[in-house]
C-alpha positions as CSV (number, residue, x, y, z in Angstrom):
1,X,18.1,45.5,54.5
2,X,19.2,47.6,51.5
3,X,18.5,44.7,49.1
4,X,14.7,45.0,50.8
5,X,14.7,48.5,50.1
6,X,16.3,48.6,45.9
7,X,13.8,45.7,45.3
8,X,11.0,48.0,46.8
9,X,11.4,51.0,44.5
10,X,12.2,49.0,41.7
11,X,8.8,47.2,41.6
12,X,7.7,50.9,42.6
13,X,8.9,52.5,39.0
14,X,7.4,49.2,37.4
15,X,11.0,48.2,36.0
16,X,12.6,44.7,35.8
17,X,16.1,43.8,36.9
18,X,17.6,44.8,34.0
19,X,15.8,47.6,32.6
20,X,17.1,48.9,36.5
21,X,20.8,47.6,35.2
22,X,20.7,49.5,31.9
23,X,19.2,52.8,33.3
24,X,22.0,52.7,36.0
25,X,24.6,51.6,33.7
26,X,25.8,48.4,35.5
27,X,26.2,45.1,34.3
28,X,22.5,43.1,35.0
29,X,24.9,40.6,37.0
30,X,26.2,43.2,39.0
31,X,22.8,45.1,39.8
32,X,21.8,41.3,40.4
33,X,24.4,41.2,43.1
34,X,23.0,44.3,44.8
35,X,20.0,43.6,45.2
36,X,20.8,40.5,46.3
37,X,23.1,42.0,49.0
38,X,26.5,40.0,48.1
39,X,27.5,42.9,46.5
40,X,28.0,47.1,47.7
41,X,27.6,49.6,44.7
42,X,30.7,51.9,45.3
43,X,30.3,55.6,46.7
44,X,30.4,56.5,42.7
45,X,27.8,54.1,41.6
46,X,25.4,55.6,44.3
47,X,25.6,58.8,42.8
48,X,25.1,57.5,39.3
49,X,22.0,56.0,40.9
50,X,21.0,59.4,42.5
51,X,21.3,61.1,39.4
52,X,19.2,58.4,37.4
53,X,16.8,58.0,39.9
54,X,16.4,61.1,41.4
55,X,13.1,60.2,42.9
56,X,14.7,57.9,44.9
57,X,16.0,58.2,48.9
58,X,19.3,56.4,48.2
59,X,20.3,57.3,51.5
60,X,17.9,55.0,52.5
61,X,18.0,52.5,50.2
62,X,21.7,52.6,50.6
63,X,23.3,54.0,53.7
64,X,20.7,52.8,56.0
């Protein structure tokens, strides 16, 4: 599950929920939502992830 997968590298770069939310630029409820799988971060949003996170595999995290 994506939501398995954000939560996963989030704890992994030590950051909270909305520390995640104001990096990304999102709304804390909204990030809240993804992680929480009610919610899909648009094809835009994932690349605003990619390019704050670029550690991350957001094809995994997301497209998987």
């Amino acid at each position: 599950m994506a939501r398995d997968k954000l939560q996963k590298f989030r704890k992994s770069i030590h950051k909270t929920q909305a520390e995640m939310a104001n990096t990304w630029g999102i709304t804390l409820s909204f990030y809240k939502k993804i992680e929480h799988g009610s919610r899909n971060p648009s094809i835009r949003k994932i690349r605003t992830f990619k390019k704050k996170f670029p550690e991350a595999n957001t094809e995994e995290i997301f497209l998987s």
